[in-house]
C-alpha positions as a LaTeX table, in Angstrom:
\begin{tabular}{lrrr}
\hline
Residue & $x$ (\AA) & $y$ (\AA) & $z$ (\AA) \\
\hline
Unk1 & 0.00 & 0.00 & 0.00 \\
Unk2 & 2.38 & 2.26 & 0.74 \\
Unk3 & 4.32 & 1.77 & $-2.19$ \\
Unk4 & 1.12 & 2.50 & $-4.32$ \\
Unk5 & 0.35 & 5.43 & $-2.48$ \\
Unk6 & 3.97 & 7.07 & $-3.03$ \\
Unk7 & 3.26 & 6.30 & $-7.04$ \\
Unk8 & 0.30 & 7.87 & $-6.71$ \\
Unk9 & 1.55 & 10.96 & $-5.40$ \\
Unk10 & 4.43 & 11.41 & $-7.50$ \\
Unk11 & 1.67 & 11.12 & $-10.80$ \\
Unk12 & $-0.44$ & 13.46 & $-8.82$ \\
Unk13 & 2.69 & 16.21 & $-8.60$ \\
Unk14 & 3.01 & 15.44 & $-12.32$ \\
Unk15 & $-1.03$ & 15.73 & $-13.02$ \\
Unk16 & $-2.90$ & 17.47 & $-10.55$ \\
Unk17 & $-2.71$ & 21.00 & $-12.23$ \\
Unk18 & $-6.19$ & 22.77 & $-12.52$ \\
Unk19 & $-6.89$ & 24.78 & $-15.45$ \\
Unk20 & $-7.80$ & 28.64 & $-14.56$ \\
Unk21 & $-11.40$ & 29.50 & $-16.17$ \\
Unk22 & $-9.74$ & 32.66 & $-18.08$ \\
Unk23 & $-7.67$ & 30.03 & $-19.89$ \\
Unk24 & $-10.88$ & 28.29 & $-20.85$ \\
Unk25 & $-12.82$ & 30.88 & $-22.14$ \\
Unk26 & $-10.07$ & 32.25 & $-24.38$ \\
Unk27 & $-9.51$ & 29.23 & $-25.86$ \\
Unk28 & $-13.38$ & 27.58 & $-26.10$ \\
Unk29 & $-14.68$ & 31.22 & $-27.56$ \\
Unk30 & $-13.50$ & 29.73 & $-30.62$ \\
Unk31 & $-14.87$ & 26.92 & $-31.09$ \\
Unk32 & $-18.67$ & 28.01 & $-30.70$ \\
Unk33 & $-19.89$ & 26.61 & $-33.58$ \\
Unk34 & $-18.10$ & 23.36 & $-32.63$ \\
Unk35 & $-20.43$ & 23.09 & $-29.57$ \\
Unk36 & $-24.08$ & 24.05 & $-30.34$ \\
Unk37 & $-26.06$ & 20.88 & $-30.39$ \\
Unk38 & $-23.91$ & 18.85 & $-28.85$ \\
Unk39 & $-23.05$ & 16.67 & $-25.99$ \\
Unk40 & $-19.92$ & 17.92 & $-23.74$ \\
Unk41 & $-18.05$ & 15.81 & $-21.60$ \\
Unk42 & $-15.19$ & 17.16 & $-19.03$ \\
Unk43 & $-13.96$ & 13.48 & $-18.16$ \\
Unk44 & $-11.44$ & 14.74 & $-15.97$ \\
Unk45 & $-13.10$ & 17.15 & $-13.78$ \\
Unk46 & $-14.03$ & 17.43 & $-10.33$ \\
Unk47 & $-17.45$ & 19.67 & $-11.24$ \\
Unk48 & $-16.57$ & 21.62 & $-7.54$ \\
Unk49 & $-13.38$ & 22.37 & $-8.77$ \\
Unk50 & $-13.42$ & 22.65 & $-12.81$ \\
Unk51 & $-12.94$ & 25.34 & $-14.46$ \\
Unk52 & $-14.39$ & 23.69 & $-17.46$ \\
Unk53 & $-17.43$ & 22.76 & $-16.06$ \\
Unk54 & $-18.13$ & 25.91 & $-14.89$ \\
Unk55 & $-17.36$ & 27.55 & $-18.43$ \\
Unk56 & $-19.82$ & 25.44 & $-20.09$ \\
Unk57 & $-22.64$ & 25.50 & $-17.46$ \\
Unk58 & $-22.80$ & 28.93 & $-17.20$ \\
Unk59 & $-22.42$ & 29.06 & $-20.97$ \\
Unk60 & $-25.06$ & 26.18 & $-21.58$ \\
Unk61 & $-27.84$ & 28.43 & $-23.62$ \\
Unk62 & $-25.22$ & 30.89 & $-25.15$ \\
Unk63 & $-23.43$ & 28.52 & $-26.55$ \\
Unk64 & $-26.26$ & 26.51 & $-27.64$ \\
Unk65 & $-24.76$ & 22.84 & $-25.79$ \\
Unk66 & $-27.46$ & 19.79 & $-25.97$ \\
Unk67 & $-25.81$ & 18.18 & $-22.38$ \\
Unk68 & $-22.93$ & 19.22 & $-20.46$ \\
Unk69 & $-21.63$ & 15.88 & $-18.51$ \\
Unk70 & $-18.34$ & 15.54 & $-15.98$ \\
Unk71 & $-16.73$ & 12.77 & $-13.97$ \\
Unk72 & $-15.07$ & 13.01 & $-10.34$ \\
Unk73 & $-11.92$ & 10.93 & $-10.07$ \\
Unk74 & $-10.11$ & 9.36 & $-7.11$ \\
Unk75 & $-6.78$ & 7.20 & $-6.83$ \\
Unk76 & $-7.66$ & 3.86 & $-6.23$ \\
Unk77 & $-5.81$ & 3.08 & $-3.11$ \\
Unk78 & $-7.75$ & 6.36 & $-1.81$ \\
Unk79 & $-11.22$ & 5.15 & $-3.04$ \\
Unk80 & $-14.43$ & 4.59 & $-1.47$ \\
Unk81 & $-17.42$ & 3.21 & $-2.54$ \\
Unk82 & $-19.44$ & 6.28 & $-3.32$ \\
Unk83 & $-16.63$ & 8.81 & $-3.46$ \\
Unk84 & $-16.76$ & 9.05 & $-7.30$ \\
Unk85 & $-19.58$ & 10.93 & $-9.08$ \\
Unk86 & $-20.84$ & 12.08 & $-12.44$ \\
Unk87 & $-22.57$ & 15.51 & $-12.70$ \\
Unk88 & $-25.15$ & 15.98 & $-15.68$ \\
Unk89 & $-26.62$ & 19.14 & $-16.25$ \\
Unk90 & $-29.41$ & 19.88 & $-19.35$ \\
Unk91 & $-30.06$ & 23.40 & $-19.08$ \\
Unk92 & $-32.65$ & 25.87 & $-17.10$ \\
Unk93 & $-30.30$ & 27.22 & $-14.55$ \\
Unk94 & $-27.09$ & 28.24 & $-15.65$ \\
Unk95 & $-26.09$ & 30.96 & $-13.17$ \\
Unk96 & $-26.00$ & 27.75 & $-10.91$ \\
Unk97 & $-22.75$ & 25.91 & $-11.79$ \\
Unk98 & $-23.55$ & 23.36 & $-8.50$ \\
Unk99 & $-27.38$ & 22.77 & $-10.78$ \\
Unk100 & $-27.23$ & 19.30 & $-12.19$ \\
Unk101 & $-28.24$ & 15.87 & $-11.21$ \\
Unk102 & $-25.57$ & 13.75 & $-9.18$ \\
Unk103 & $-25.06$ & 10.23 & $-9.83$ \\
Unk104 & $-22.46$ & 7.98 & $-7.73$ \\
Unk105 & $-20.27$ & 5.86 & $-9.58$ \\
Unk106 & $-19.50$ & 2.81 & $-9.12$ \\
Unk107 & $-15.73$ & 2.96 & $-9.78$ \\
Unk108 & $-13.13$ & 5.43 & $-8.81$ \\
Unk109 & $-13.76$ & 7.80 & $-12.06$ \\
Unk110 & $-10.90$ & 7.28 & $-13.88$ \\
Unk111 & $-11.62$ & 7.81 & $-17.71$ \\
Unk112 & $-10.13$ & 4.20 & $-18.41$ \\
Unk113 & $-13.27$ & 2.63 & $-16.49$ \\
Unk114 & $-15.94$ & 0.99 & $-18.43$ \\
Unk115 & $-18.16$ & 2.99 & $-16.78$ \\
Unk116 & $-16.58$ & 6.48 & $-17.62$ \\
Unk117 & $-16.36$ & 4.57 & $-21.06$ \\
Unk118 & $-19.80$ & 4.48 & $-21.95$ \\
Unk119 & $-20.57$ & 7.95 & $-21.06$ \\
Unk120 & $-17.58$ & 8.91 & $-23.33$ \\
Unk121 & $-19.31$ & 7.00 & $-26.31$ \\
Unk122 & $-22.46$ & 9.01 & $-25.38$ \\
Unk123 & $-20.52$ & 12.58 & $-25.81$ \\
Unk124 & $-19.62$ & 14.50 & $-29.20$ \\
Unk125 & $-16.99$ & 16.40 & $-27.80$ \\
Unk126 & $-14.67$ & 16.03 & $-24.98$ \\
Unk127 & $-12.72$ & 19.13 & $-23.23$ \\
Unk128 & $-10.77$ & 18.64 & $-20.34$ \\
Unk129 & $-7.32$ & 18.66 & $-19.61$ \\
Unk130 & $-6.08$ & 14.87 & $-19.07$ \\
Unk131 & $-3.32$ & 13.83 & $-16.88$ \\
Unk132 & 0.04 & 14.68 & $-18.47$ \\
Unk133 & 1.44 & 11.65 & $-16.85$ \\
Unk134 & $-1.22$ & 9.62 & $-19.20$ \\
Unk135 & $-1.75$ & 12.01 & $-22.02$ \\
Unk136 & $-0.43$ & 9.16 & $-24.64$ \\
Unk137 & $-3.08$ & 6.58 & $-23.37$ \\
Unk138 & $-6.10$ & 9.36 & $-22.90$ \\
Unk139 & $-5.60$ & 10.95 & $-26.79$ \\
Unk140 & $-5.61$ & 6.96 & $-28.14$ \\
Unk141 & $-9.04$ & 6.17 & $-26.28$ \\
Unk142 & $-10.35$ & 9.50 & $-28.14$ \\
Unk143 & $-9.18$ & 8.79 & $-31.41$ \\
Unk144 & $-10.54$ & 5.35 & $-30.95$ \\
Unk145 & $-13.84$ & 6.11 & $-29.97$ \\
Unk146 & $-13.48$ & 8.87 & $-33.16$ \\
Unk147 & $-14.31$ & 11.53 & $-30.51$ \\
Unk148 & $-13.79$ & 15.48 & $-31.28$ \\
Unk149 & $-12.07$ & 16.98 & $-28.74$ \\
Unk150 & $-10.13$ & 19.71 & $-27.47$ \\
Unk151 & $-7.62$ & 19.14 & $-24.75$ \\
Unk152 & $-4.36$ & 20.51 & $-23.15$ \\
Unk153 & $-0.90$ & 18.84 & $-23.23$ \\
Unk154 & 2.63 & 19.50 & $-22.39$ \\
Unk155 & 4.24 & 21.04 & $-25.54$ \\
Unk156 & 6.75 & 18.22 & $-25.20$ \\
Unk157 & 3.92 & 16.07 & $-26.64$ \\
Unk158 & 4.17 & 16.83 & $-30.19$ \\
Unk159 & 7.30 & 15.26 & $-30.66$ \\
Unk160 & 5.68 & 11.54 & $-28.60$ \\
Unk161 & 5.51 & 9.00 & $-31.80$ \\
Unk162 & 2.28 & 8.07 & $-30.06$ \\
Unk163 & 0.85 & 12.21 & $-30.97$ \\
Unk164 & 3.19 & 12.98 & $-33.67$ \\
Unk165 & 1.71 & 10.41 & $-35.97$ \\
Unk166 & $-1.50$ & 11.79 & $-35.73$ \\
Unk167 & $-0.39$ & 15.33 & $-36.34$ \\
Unk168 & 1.82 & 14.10 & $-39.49$ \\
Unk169 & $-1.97$ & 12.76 & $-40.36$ \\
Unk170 & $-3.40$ & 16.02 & $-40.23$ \\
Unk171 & $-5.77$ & 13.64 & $-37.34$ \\
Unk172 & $-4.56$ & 16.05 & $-34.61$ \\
Unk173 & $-3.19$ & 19.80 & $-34.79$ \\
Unk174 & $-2.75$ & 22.31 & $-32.23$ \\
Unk175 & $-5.40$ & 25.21 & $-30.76$ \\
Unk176 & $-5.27$ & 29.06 & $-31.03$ \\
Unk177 & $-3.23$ & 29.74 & $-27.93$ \\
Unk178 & 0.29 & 30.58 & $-29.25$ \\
Unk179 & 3.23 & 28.53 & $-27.88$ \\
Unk180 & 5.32 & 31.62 & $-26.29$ \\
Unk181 & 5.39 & 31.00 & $-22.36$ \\
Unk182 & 3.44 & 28.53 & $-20.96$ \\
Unk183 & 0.20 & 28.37 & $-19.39$ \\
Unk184 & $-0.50$ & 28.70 & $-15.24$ \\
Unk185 & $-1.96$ & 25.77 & $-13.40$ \\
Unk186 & $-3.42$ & 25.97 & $-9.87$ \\
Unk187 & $-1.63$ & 23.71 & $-7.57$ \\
Unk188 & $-0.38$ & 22.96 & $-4.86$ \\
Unk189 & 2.26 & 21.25 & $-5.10$ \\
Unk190 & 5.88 & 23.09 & $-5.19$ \\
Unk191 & 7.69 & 23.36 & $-8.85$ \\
Unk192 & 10.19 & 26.16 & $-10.54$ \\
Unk193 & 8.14 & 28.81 & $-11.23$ \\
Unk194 & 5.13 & 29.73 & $-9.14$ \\
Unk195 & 3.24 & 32.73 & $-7.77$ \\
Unk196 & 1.10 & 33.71 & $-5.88$ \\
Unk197 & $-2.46$ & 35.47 & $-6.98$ \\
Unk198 & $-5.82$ & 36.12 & $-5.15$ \\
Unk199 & $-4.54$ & 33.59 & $-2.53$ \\
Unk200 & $-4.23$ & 30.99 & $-4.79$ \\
Unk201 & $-0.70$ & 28.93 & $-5.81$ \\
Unk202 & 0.16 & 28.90 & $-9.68$ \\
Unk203 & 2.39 & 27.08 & $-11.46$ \\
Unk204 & 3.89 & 27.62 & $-14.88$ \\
Unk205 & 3.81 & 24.58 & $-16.83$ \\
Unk206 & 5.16 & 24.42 & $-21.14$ \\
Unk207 & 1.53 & 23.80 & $-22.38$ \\
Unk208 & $-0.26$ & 23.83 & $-25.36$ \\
Unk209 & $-4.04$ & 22.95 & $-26.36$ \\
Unk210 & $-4.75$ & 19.85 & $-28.96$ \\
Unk211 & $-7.73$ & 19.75 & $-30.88$ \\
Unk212 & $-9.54$ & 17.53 & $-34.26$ \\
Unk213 & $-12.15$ & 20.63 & $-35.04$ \\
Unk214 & $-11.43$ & 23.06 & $-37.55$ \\
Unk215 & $-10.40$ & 26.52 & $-37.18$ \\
Unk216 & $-9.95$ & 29.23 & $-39.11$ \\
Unk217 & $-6.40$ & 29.80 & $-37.49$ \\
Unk218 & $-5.42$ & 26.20 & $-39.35$ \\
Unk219 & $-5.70$ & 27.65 & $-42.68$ \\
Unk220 & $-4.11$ & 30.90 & $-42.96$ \\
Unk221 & $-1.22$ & 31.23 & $-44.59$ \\
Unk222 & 2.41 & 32.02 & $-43.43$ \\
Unk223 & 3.87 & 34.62 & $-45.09$ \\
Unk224 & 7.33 & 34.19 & $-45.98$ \\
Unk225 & 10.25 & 36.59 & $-46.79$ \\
Unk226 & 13.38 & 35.16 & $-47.12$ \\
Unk227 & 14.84 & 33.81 & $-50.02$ \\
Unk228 & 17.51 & 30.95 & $-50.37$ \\
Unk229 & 20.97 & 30.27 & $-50.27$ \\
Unk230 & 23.26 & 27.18 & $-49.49$ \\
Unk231 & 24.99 & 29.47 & $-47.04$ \\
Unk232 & 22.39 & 30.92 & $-44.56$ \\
Unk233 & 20.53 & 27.12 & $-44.82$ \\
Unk234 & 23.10 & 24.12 & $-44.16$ \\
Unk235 & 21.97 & 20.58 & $-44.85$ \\
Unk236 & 21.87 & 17.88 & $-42.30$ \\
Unk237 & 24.67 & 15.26 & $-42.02$ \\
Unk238 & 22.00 & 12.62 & $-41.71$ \\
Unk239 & 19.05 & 13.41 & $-43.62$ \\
Unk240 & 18.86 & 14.94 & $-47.17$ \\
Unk241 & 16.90 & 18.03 & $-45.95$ \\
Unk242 & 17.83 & 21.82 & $-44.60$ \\
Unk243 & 17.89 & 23.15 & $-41.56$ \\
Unk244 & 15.64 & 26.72 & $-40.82$ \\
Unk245 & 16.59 & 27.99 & $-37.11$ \\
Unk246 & 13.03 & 29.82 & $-36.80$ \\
Unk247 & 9.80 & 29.67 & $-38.24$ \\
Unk248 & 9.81 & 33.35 & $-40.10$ \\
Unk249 & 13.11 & 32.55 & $-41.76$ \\
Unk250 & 11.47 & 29.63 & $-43.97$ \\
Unk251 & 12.32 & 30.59 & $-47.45$ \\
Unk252 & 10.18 & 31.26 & $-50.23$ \\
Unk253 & 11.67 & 29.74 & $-53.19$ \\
Unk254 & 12.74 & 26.53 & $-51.58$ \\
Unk255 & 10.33 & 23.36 & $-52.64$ \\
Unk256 & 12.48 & 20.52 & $-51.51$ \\
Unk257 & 12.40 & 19.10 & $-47.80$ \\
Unk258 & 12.92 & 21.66 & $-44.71$ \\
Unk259 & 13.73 & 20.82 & $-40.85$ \\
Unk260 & 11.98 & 23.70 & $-38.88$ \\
Unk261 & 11.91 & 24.61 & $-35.17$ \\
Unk262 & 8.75 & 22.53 & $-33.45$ \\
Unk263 & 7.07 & 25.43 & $-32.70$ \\
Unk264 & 6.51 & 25.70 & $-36.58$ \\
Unk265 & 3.33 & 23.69 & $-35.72$ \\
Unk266 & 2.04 & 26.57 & $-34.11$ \\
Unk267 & 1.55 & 28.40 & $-37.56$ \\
Unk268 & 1.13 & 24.93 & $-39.48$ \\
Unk269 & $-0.96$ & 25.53 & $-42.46$ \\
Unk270 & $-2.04$ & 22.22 & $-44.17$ \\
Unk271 & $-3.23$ & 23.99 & $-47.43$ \\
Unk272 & 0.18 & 25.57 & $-47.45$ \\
Unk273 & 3.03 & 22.69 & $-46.14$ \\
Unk274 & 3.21 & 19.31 & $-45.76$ \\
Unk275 & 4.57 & 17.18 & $-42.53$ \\
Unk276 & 7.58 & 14.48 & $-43.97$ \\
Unk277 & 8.24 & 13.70 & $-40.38$ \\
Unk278 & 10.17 & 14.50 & $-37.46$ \\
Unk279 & 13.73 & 14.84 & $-35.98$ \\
Unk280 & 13.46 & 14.16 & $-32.67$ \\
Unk281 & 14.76 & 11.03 & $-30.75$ \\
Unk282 & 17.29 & 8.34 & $-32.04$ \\
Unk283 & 14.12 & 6.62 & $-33.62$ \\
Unk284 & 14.13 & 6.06 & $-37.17$ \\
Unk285 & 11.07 & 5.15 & $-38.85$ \\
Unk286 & 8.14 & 6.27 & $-40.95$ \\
Unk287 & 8.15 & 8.50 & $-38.92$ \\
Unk288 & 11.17 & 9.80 & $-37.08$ \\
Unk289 & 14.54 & 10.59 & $-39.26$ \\
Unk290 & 16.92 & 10.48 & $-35.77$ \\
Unk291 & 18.16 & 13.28 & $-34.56$ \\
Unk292 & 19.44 & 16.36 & $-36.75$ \\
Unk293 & 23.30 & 16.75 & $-36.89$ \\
Unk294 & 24.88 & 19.60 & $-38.92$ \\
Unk295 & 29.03 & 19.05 & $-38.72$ \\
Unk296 & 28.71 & 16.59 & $-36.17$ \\
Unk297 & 26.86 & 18.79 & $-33.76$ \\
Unk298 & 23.51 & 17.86 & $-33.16$ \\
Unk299 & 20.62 & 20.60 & $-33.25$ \\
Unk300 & 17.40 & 21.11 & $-31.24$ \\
Unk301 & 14.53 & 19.07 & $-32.58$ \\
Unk302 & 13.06 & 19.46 & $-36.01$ \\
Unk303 & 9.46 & 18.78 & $-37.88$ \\
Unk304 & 10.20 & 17.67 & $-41.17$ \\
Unk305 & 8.24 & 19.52 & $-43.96$ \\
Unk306 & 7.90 & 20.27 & $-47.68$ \\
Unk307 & 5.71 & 23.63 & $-49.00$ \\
Unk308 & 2.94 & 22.21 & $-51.46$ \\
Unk309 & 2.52 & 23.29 & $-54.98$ \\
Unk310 & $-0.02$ & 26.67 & $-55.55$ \\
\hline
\end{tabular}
């Protein structure tokens, strides 16, 4: 047990980061088109804590949602019979973020459960933000159950061969948040850079949103200034490709094969480029190309891509 437990609270440091209700709204203003008519489900949400239940209860008729549905969640060595809960809500009072019916559970809440399962299969979109610590194991259950979604990660995601296939696939591409600085978690645990606001602990954590519905964002183009030369854009040792240190500096009159900073994704126009793959990890596959080295030296990681033809 008390092994458990200590595993348990190390995956909690790692995943128990709650999302601030500002973050939501500037992010799910977006997407209102996505939502109206349809089924929500925050399947990692304590409803007395989430900020994402909150957002779309109080949002229920503006945004035009059909049901609004979220799951309480408990470590197992922790759980109770009738700790766990689901929260439903249909509409009619929406100033009242506790209004809803309550329904125990009969496991511990975690989204893996057959339980949480079938409610999943009963939602059209899912917004949350998963565990970190099992973000490669909660995005393959959605694309399984061919759920839209919209969902925050660790930027460090992208470049898992578990996401980065999907993104390669145009299955999976990022949200309107930019990728400068990261985003601030309540917590309470102790990491490198907190403060202190309204009473409450935050914690700056590299993170990013996913999503699988369309936005505008997705389709406008880069523009691009620079124009080529052998000199300003080396070639890797071990790939037949180029390397571009930032995203602005692509060139314009270059049609062959490009590695480009990760954060490329962030402006990642699929009308525009194409993804060959990725440099980053000693993997080599359809995928993954290894590592980029230029004279031996090895550079930060790259997303392999090619413009397409106007």
């Amino acid at each position: 047990m008390a092994n458990i437990t200590l595993n348990n609270a190390n995956k909690a440091k790692n995943d128990e980061f709650y999302t601030q209700i500002a973050d939501v709204e500037k992010e799910c203003k977006h997407y209102k088109e996505h939502f109206k008519g349809k089924t929500i489900f925050c399947n990692c949400d304590d409803p007395e804590q989430s900020a994402f239940w909150r957002y779309f209860h109080l949002n229920f008729e503006l945004l035009g949602v059909k049901k609004l549905i979220s799951t309480h969640f408990v470590y197992k060595d922790l759980y109770q019979a009738g700790d766990t809960y689901k929260m439903e809500y249909n509409g009619g009072a929406d100033s009242d973020y506790t209004a809803g019916a309550k329904t125990t559970l009969k496991e511990n809440g975690d989204f893996r459960s057959a339980e949480c399962v079938e409610l999943l299969k009963e939602a059209d979109i899912v917004v949350t933000n998963p565990p970190f610590s099992l973000f490669r194991e909660y995005v393959a259950q959605l694309m399984k159950y061919e759920k839209k979604f919209l969902i925050i990660g660790n930027k460090n995601a992208l470049t898992y061969k578990e996401i980065f296939k999907f993104i390669k696939n145009d299955e999976i591409w990022t949200g309107y948040r930019g990728f400068s600085g990261g985003m601030w978690f309540i917590t309470q645990h102790e990491v490198a850079t907190t403060k202190i606001v309204d009473d409450k602990k935050l914690a700056n954590v590299p993170s990013i949103w996913f999503t699988n519905m369309d936005i505008a964002k997705r389709h406008e183009n880069l523009i691009l200034y620079k124009t080529y030369t052998a000199r300003e854009y080396p070639r890797y040792d071990n790939y037949d490709a180029i390397n571009v240190d930032k995203t602005a500096e692509i060139p314009m009159d270059y049609d062959d094969i490009m590695g480009v900073p990760v954060t490329f994704l962030d402006k990642y126009n699929p009308d525009q480029f194409e993804i060959i793959g990725s440099m980053a990890s000693t993997t080599i596959d359809e995928y993954s190309k290894g590592y980029p080295f230029i004279g031996g030296e090895r550079k930060y990681a790259r997303i392999l891509i090619k413009r397409k033809s106007v």
